[in-house]
N, C-alpha and C positions, 0 to 999 in steps of 0.2 A: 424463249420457252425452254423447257424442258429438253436436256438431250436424251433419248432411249437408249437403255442401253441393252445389248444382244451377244449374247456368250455363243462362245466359240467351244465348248467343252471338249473334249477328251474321251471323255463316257461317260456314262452313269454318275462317276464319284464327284465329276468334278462341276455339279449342279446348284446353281442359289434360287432362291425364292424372292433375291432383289430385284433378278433380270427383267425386263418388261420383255424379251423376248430370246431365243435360242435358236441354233444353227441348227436341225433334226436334219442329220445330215445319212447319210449311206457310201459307207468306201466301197463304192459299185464293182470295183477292180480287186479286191482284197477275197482270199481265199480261204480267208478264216471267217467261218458262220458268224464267229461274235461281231464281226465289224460290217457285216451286212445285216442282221435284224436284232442279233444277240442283245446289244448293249441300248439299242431303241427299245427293246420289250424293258428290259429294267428302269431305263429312265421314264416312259412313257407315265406311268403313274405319276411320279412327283410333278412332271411338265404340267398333267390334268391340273392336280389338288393345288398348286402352287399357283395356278392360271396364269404360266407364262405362254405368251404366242409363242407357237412353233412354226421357223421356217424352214419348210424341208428343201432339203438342199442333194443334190448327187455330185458327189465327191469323186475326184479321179486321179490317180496319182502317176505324174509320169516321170521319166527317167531325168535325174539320177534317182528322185526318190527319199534319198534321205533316209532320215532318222522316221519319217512316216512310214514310210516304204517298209523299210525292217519291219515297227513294229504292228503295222495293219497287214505286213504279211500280202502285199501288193502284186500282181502282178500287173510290173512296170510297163507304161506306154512308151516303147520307142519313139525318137525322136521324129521321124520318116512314118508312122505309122498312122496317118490320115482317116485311112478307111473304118478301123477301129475307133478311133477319139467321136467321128460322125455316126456309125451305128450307139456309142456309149451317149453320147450327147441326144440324140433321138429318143431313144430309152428314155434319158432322164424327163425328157418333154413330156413323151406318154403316158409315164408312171405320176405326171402330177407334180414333180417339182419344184419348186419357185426360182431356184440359185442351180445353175450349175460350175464346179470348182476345179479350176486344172492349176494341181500342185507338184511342184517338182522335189519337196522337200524342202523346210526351213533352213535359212544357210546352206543350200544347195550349190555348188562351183557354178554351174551355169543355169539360166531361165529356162522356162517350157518354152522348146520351139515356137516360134508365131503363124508357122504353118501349121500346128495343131491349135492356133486358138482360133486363124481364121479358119477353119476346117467348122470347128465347134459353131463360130458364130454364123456360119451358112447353113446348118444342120440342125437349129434350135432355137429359139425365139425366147429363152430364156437370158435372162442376166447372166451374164459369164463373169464370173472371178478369178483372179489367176495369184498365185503367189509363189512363192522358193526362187532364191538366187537372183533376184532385182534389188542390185544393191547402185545402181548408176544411173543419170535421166536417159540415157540409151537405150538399158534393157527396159525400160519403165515406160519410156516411146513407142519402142517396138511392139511389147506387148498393149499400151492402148491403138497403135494403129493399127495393129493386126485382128481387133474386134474385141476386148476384153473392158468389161464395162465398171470393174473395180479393179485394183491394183493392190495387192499386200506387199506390204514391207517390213514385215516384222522386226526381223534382225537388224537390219538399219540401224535402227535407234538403239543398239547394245552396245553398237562400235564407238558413240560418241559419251566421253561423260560431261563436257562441255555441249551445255541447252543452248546457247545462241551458233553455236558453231554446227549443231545438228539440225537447228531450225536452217538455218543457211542451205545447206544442204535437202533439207526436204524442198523449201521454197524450191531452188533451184531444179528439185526433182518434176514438183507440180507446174511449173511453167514450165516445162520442156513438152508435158502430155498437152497442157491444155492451148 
C-alpha cells in the first residue's frame, strides 16, 4: 500500500499540502511564546484548508539541547532531573496529546538520559519518541529499553555516503533494539 507521509516541520514556513499528515507539536520547555502557541496559530490555517491530519505532539528538549535548544530558546532538562520530565510528560497527557518527544538535540555529543525516558514512560501512556545523539546500537538499546517507543536517527544517515555501508549499519542498529 501506500506509505503516509508525516512532516516534521520547523514552523509555519516549512508546510506542504502533499503531507497526509503533520507533527502539531509544542516545545512545552521553550521560553519564547512563538514556540509554544506562536507558530501553531499561523500554521493552523493551512493544516485546516490543506486537510492534512494533525498529530499533536508535546515536545521536550533536554540537555545538551543542541541547535534546537538555542533556537526554540529551551530551557534544558537536566540529565538527573526526573521529577520535571514526569510532571512535563503528565501535562502532555492531559493537555490531549498523541506523541510525546524527548530531544536532546540533532547531532547532539551524547542521548537523552534513559532515566528521563523511563521516568517519561511511567508518567504517561502516550508514545514516547526520543531522538539527538543516538548514533550507535547501544545508545539506540538503551533508549528502546528504557521505554521509548520510536527511535530517531537523523544524522546517522549524513555520516555515510556509501548506501550499503549505511544500510549495514542501520540493520545492525535495528537488531540490536529488536
Amino acid at each position: 500500500g501506500e506509505i503516509p507521509v508525516v512532516l516534521f516541520p520547523q514552523g509555519a514556513a516549512a508546510l506542504s499540502p502533499a503531507a497526509d499528515g503533520i507533527t502539531f507539536m509544542v516545545l512545552m520547555n521553550s521560553t519564547d511564546q512563538r514556540f509554544l502557541i506562536g507558530e501553531q496559530v499561523k500554521g493552523a490555517p493551512f493544516v485546516k484548508e490543506a486537510g492534512i491530519e494533525p498529530v499533536s505532539m508535546g515536545y521536550l528538549i533536554c540537555e545538551p539541547g543542541g541547535k534546537a535548544g538555542q533556537v526554540g530558546k529551551a530551557d534544558l532538562i537536566g540529565p538527573h532531573q526526573t521529577e520535571r520530565v514526569a510532571a512535563y510528560a503528565m501535562a502532555a497527557q492531559f493537555l490531549g496529546f498523541r506523541l510525546f518527544y524527548l530531544e536532546a538535540g540533532s547531532g547532539a555529543e551524547y542521548p537523552v538520559n534513559p532515566d528521563l525516558i523511563k521516568t517519561a514512560r511511567e508518567s504517561c501512556d502516550l508514545p514516547i519518541i526520543v531522538g539527538g545523539g543516538i548514533r550507535d546500537s547501544h545508545a539506540a538499546r538503551a533508549a528502546s529499553e528504557a521505554g521509548a517507543d520510536w527511535i530517531i536517527t537523523g544524522s546517522i544517515t549524513e555520516e555515510y555516503d556509501d548506501a550499503s555501508e549505511l544500510q549495514a549499519v542501520l540493520a545492525d542498529l535495528i537488531s540490536s533494539i529488536a
